[in-house]
N, C-alpha and C positions, 0 to 999 in steps of 0.2 A: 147226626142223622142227615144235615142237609150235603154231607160231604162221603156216606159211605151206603146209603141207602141207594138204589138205580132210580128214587124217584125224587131223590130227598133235592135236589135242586129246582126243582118247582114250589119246594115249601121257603118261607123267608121267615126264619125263627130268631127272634129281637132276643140280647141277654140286656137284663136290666141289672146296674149294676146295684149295692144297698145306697149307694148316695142318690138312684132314684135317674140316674144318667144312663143312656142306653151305652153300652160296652162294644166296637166296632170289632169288626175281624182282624184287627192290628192289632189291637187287644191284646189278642190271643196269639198272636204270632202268626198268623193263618195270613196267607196271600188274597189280596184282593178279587172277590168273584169273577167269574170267568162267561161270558156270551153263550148261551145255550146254543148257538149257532155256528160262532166261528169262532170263539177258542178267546178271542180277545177280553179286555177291561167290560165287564158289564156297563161301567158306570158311563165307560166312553161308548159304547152303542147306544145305550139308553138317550145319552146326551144327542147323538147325532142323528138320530132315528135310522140307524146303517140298517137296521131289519123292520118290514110291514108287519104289520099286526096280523094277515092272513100267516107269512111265513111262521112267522113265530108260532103261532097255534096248530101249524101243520107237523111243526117237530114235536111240539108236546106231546099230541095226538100218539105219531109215530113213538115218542118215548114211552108211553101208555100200554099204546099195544104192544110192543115190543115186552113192557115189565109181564101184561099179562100172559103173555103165551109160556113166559116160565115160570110160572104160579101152575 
């Protein structure tokens, strides 16, 4: 979902694994999240604060409407 839904990048869905360990996206062979803004390492925006909490809530927004005009 979080990789083929138009919205599914705004949800952060945890795999727990049966030992009770959360399961990472390497896991799964899945490449590390990507910056809803600019494409880059989530984990390295997040770490830097490269994006304001206004921007970031401006593209959500924009990703939102965007999903519903094709609903």
């Amino acid at each position: 979902i979080e990789d083929t839904h138009p919205l599914g990048r705004l949800f952060d869905i945890d795999v727990i694994a049966a030992d009770g360990k959360p399961a990472g996206r390497s896991d799964f062979g899945l490449m590390p999240r990507k910056c809803l803004i600019c494409g880059n390492d989530a984990r390295v925006c997040m770490r830097l604060r490269s994006h304001d909490y206004n921007e970031l809530l401006q593209h959500i927004s924009k990703m939102i409407e965007a999903y519903g005009l094709r609903s």
